[in-house]
DSSP file (Angstrom, degrees, kcal/mol; ACC not computed):
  #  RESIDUE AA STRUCTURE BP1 BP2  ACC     N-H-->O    O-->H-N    N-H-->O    O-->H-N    TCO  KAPPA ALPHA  PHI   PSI    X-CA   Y-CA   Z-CA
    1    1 A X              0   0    0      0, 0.0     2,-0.2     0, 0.0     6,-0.0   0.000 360.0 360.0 360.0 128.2    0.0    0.0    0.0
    2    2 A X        -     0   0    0      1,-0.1     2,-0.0     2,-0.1     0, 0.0  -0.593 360.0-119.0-105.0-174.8    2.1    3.0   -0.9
    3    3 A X     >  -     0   0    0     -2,-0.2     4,-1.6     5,-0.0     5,-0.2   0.056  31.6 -93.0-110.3 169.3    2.1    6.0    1.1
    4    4 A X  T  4 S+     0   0    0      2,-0.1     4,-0.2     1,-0.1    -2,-0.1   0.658 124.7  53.3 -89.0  19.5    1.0    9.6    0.1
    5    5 A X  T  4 S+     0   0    0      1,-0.1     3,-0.3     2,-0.1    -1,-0.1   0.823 122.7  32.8 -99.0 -31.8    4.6   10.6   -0.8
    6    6 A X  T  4 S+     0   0    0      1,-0.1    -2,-0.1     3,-0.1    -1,-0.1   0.855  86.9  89.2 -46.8 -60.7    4.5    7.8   -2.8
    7    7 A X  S  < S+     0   0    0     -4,-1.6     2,-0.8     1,-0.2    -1,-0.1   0.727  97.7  51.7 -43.9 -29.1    0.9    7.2   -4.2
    8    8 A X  S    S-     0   0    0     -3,-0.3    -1,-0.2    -5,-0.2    -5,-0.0  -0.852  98.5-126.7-136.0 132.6    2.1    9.5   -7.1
    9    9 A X        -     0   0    0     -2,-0.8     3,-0.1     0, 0.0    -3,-0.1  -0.123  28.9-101.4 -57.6 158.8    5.3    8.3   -8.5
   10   10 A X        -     0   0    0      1,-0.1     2,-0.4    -4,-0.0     3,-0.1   0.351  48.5 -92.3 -37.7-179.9    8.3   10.9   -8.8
   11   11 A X        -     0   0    0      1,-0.1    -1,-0.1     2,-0.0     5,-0.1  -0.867  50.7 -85.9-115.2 166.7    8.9   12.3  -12.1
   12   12 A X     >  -     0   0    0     -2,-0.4     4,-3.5     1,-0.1    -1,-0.1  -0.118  46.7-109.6 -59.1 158.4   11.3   10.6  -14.2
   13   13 A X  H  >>S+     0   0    0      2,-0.2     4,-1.8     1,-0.2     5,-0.6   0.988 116.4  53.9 -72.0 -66.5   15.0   12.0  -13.4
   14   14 A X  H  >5S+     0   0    0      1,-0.2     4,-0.6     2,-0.2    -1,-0.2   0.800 109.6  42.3 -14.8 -52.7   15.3   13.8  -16.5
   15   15 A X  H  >5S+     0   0    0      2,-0.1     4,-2.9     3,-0.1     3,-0.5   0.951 123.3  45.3 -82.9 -48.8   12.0   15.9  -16.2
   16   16 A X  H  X5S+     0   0    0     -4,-3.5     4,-0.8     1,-0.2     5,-0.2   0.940 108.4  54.4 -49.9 -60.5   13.2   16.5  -11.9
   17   17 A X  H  X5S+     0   0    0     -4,-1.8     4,-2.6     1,-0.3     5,-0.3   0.818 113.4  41.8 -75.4 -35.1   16.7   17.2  -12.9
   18   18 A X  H  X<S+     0   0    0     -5,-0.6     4,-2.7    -4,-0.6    -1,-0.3   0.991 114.2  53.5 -54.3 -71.9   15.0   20.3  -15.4
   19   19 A X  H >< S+     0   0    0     -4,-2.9     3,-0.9     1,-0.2    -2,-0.2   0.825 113.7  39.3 -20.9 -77.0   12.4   21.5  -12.7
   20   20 A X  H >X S+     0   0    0     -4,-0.8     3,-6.0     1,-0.3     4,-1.2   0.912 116.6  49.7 -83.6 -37.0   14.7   22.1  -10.2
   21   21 A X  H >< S+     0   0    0     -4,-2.6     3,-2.4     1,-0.3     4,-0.4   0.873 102.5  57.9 -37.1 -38.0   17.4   23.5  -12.4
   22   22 A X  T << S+     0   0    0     -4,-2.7    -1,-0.3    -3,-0.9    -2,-0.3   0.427  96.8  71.1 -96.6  -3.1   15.4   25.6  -13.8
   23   23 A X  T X> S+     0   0    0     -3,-6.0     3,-1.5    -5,-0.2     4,-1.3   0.869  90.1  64.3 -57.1 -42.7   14.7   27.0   -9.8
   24   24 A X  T << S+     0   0    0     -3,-2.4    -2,-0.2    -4,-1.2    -1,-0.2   0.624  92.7  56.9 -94.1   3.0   17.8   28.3   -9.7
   25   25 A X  T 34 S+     0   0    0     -4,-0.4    -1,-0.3    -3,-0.1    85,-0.1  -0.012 109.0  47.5-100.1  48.3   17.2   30.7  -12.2
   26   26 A X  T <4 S+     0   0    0     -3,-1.5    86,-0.3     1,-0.3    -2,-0.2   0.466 122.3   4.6-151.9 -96.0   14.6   32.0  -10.5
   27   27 A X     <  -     0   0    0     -4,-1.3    -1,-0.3    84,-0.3     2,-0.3  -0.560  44.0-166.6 -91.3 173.9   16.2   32.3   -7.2
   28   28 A X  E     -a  113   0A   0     84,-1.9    86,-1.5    -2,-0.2     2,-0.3  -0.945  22.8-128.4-141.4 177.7   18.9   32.1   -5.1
   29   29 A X  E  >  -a  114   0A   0     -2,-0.3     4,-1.2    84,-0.2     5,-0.2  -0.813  30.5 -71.1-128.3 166.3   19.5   32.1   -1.4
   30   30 A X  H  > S+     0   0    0     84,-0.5     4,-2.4    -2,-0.3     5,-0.2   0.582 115.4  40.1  21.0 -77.7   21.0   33.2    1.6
   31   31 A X  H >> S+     0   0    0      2,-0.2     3,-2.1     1,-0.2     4,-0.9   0.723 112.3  58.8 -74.2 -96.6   24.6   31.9    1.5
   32   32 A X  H >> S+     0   0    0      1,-0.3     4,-2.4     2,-0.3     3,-0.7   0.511 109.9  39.3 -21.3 -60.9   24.9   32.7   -2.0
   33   33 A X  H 3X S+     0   0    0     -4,-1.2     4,-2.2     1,-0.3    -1,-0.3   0.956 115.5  53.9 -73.5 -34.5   24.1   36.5   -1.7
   34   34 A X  H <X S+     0   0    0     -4,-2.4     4,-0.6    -3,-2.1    -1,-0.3   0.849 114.9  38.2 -68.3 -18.7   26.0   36.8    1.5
   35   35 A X  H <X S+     0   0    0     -4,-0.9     4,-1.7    -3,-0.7    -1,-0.2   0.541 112.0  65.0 -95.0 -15.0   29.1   35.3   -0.1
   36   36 A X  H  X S+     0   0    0     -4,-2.4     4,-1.7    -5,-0.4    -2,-0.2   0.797 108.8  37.0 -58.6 -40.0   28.1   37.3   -3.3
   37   37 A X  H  < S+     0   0    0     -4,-2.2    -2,-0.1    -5,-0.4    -3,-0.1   0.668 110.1  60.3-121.3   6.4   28.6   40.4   -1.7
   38   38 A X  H  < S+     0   0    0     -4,-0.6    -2,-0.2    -5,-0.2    -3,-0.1   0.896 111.0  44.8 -52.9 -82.1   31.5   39.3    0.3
   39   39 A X  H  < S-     0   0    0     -4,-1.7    -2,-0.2     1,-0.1    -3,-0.1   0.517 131.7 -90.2 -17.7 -48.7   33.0   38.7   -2.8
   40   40 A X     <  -     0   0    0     -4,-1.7    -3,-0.2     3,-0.1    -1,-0.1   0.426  53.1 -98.9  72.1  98.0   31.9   42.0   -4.5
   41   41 A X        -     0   0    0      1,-0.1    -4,-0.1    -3,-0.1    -5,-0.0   0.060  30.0-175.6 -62.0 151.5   28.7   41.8   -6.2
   42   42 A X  S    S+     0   0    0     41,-0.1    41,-0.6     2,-0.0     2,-0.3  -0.117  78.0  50.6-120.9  30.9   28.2   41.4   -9.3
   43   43 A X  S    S-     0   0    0     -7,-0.1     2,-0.4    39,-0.1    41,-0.2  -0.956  81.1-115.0-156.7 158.6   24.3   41.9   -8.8
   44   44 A X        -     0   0    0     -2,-0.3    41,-2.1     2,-0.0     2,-0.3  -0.915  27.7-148.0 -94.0 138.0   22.2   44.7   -6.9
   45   45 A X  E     -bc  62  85B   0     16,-0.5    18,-1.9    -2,-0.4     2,-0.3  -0.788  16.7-156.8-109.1 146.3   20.0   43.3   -3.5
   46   46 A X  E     -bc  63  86B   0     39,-3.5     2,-0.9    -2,-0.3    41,-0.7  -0.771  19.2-148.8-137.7 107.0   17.2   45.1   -3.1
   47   47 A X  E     -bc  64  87B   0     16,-3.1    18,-0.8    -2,-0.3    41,-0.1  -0.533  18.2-178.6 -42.7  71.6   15.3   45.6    0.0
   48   48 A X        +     0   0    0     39,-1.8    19,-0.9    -2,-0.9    -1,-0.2   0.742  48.3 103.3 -65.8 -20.5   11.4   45.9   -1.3
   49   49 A X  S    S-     0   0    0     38,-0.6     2,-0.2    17,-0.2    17,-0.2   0.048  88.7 -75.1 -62.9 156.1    9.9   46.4    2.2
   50   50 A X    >>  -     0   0    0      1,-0.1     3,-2.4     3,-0.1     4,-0.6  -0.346  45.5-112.5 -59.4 115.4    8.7   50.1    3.5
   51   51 A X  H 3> S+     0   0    0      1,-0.3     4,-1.1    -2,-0.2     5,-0.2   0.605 119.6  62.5 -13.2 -35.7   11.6   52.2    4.4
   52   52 A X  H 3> S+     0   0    0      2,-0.1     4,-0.7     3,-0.1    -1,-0.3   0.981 108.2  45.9 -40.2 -62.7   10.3   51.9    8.3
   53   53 A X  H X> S+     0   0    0     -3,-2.4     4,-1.8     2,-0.2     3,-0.8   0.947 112.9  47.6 -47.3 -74.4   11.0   48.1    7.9
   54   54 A X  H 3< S+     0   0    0     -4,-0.6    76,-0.4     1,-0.3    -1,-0.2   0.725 105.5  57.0 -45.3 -32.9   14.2   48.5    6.3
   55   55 A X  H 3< S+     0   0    0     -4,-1.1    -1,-0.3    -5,-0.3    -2,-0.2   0.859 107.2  56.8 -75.5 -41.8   15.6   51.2    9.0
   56   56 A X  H << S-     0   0    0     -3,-0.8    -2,-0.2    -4,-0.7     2,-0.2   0.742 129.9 -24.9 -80.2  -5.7   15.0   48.7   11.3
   57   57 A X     <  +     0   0    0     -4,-1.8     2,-0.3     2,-0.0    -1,-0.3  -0.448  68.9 161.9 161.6 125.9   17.0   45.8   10.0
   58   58 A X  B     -E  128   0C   0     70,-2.0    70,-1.6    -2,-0.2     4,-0.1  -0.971  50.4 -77.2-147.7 143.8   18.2   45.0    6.6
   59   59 A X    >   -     0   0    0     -2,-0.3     3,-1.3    68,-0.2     2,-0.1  -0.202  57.6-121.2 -34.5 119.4   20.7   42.9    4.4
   60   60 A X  T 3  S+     0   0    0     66,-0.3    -1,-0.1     1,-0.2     3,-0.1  -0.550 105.8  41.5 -69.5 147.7   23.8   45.0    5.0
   61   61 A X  T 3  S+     0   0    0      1,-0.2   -16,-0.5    -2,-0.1     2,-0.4   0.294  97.9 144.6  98.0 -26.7   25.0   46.1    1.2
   62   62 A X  E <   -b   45   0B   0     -3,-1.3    -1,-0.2    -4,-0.1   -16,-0.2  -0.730  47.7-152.1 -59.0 106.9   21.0   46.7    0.5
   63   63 A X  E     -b   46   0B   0    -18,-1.9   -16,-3.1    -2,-0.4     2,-0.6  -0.484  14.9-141.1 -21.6 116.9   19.3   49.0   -1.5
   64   64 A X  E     +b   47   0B   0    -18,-0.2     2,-0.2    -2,-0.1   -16,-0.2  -0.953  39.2 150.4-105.6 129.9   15.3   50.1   -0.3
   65   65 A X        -     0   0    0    -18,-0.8   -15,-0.1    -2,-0.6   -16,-0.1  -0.871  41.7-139.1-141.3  84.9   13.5   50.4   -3.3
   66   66 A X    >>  -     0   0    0     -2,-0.2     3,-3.7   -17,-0.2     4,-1.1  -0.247  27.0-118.6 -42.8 112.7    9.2   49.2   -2.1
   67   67 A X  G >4 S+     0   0    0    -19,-0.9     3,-0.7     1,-0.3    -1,-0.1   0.759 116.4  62.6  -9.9 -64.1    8.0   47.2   -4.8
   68   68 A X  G 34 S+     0   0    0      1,-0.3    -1,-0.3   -20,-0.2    -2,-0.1   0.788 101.6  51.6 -49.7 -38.3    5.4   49.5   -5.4
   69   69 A X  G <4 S+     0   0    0     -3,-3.7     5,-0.3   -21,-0.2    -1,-0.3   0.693  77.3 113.0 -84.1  -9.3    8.3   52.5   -6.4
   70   70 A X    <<  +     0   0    0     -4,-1.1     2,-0.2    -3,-0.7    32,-0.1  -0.505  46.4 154.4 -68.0 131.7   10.3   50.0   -9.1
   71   71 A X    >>  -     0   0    0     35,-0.0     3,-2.5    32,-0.0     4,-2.0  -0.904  60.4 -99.5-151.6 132.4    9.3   52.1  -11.8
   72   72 A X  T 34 S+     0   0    0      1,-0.3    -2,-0.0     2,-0.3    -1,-0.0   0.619 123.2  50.0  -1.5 -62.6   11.2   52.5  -15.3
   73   73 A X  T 34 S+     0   0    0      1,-0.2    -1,-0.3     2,-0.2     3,-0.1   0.582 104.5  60.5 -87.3  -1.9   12.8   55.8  -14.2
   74   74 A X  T X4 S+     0   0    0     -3,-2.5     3,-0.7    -5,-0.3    -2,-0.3   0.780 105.8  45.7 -56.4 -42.0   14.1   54.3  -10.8
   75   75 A X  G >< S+     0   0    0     -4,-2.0     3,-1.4     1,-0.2    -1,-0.2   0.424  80.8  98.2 -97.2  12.5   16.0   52.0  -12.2
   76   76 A X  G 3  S+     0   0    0      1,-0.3    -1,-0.2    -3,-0.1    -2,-0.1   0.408  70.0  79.5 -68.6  -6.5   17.7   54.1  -15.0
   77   77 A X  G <  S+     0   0    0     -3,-0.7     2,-0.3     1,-0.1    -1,-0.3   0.278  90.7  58.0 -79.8   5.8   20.6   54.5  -12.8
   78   78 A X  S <  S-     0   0    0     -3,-1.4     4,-0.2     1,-0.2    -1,-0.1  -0.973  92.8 -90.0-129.5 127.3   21.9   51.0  -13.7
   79   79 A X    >   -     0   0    0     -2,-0.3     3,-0.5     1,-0.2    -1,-0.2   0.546  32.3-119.4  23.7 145.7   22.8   49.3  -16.5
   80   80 A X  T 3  S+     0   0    0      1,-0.1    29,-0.6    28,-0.0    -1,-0.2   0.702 120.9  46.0 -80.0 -25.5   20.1   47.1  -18.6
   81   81 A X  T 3  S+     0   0    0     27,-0.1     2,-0.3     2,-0.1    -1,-0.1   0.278  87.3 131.7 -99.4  17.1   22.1   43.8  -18.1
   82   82 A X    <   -     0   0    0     -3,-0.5     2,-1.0    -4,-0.2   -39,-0.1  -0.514  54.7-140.7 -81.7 107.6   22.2   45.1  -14.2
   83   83 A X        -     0   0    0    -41,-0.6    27,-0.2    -2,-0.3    -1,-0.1  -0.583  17.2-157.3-109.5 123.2   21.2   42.0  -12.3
   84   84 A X  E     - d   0 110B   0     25,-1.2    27,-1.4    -2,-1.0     2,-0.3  -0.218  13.9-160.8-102.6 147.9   18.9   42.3   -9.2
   85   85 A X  E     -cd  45 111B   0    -41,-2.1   -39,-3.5    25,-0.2    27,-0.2  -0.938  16.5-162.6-104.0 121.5   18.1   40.2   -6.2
   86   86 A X  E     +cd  46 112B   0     25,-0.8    27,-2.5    -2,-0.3     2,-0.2  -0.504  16.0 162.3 -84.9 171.1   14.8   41.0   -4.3
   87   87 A X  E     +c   47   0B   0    -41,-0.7   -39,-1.8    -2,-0.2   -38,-0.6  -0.946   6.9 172.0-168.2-177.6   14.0   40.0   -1.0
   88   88 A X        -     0   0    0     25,-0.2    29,-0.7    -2,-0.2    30,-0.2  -0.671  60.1 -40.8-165.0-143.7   11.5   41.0    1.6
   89   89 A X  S    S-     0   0    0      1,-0.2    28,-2.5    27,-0.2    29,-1.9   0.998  94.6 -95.0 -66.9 -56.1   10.4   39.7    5.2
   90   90 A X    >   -     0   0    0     26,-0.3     3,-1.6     3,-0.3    -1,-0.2  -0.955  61.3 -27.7 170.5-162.5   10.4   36.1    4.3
   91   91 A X  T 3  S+     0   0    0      1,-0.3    25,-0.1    -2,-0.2    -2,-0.0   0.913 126.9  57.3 -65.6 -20.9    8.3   32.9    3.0
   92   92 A X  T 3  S+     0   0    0     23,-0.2    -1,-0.3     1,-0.1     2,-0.2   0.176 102.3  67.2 -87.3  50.2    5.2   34.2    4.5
   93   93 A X    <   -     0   0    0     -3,-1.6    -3,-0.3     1,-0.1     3,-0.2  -0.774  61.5-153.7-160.1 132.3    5.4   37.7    2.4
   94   94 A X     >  +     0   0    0     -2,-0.2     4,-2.7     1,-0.2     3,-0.2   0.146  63.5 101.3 -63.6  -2.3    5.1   38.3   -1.1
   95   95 A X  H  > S+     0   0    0      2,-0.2     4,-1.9     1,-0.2     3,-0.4   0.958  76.8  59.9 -40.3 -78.7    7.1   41.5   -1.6
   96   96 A X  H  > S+     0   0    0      1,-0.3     4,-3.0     2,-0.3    -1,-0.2   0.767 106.6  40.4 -22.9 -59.0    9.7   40.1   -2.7
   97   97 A X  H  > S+     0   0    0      1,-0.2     4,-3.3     2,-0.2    -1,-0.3   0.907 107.9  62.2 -86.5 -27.0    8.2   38.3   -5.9
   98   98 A X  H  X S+     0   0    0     -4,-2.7     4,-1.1    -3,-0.4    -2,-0.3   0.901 107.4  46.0 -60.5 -24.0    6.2   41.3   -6.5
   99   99 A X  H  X S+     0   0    0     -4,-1.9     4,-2.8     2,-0.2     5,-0.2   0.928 113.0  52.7 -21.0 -63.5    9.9   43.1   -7.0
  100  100 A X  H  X S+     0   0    0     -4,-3.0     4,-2.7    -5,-0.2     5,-0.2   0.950 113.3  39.5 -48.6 -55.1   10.7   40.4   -8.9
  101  101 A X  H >X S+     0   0    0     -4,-3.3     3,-2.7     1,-0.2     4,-1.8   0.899 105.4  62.0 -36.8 -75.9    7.8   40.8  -11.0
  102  102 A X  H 3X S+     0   0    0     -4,-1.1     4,-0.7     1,-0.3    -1,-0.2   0.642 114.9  37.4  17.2 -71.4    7.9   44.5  -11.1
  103  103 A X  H 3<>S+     0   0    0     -4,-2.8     5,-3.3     2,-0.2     3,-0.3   0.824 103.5  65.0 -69.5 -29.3   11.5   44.1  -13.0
  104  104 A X  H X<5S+     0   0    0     -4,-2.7     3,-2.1    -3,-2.7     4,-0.3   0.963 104.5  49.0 -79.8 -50.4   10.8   41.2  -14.9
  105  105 A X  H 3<5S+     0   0    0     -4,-1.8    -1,-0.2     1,-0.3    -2,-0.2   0.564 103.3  62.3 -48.7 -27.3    8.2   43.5  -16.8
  106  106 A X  T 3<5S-     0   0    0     -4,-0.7    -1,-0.3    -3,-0.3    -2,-0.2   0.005 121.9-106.5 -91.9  15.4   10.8   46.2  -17.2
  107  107 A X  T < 5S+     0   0    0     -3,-2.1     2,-0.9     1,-0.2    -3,-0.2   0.875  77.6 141.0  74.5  21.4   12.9   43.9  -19.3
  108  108 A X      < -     0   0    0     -5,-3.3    -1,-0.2    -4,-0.3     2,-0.2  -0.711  55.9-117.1-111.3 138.5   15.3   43.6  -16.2
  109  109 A X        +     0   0    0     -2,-0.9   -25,-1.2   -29,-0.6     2,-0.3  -0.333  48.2 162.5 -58.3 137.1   17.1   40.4  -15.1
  110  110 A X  E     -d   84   0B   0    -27,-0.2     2,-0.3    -2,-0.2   -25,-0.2  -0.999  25.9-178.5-135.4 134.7   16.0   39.5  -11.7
  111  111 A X  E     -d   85   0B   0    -27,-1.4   -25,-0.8    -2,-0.3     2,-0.3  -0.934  30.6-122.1-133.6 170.4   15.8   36.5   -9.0
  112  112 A X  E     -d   86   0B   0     -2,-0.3   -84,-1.9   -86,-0.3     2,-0.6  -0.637  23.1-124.3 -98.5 128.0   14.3   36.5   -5.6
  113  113 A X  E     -a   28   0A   0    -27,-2.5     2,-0.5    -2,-0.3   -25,-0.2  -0.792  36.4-115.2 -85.9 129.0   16.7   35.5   -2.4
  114  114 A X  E    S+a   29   0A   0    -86,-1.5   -84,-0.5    -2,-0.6   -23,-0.1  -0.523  88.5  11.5 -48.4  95.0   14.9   32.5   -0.6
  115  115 A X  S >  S-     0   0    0     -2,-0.5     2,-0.8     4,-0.1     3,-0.8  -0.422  83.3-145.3 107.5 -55.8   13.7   33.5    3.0
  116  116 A X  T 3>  -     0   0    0      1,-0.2     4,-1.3     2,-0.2   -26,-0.3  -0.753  57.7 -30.0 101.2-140.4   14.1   36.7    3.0
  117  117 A X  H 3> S+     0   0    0    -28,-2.5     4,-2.4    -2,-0.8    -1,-0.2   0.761 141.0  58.3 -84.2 -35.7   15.4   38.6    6.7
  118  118 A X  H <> S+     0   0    0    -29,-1.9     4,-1.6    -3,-0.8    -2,-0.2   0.869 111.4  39.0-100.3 -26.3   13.6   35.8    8.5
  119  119 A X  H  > S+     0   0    0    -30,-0.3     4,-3.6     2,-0.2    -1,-0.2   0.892 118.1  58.0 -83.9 -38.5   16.4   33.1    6.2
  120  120 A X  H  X>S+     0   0    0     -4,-1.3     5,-1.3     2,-0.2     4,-0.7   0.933 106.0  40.4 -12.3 -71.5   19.0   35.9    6.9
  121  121 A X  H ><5S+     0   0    0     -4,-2.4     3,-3.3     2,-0.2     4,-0.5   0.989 109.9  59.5 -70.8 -72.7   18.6   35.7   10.3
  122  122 A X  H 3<5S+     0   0    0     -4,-1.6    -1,-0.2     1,-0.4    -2,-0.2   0.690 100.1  60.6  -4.5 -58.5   18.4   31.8   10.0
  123  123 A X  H 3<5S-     0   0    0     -4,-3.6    -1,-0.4     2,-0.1    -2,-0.2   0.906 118.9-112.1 -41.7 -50.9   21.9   32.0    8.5
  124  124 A X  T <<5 +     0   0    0     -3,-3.3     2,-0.3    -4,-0.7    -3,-0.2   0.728  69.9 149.6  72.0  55.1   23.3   33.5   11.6
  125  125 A X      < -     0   0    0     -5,-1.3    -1,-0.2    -4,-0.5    -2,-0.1  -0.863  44.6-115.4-102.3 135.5   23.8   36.7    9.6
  126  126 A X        -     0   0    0     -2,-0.3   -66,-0.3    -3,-0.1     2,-0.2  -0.322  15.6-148.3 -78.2-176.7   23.8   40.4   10.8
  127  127 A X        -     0   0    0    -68,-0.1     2,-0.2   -71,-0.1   -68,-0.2  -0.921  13.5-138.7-134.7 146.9   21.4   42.8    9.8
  128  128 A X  B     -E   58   0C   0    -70,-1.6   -70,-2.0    -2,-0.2     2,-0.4  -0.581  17.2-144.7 -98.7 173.2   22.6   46.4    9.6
  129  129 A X              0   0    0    -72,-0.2   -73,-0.2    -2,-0.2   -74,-0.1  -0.942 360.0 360.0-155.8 118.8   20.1   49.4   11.0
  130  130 A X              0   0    0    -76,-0.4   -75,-0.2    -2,-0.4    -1,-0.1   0.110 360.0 360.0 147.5 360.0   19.8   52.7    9.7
């Protein structure tokens, strides 16, 4: 009697091995952008949450730019191949992929960091304030 993780088979390796690639150009996460911007990024992070939010703790290295303001002529101060990482509170808040959106529509490259402050934090990563 199989089980419910079971009860519908996997997908063949071929079709998984696509799916999930095809995550990561979509997002990335945590470690990655903190070791991104050790390095020196080669991407912008962008802090969609309300400037309140953001004063109170944020991705050190961040830019706040609220979802709602990405607009054509904000973002004319970077490049067109300039590519940006949203993020926002975490998995319970959608900010973040409306950012994502938001860019994707303006013809800019984008992915969404996974977690958010709340995977930040998770890391054991500061947050700066101000």
């Amino acid at each position: 009697m199989p089980t419910a993780v079971t009860e519908i088979p996997p997908a063949p390796p071929q079709l998984a091995a696509a799916h999930f690639a095809a995550g990561f150009a979509f997002e990335t996460d945590c470690w990655d952008v903190h070791d991104g911007l050790r390095r020196g990024a080669d991407f912008v992070l962008l802090d969609v949450r309300a400037p309140a939010l953001f004063a109170q703790g944020h991705v050190p290295g961040a830019i706040n730019l609220p979802h709602g303001k990405i607009i054509a002529s904000r973002l004319a101060e970077w490049p067109a191949e300039t590519v940006f990482v949203t993020y926002c509170a975490g998995p319970h808040c959608n900010g973040a992929a409306r950012g994502a959106l938001r860019l994707a529509k303006l013809g800019r490259p984008v992915k969404l960091m996974a977690g958010g402050i709340a995977g930040w934090l998770d890391e054991g990563f500061e947050l700066a304030v101000g």
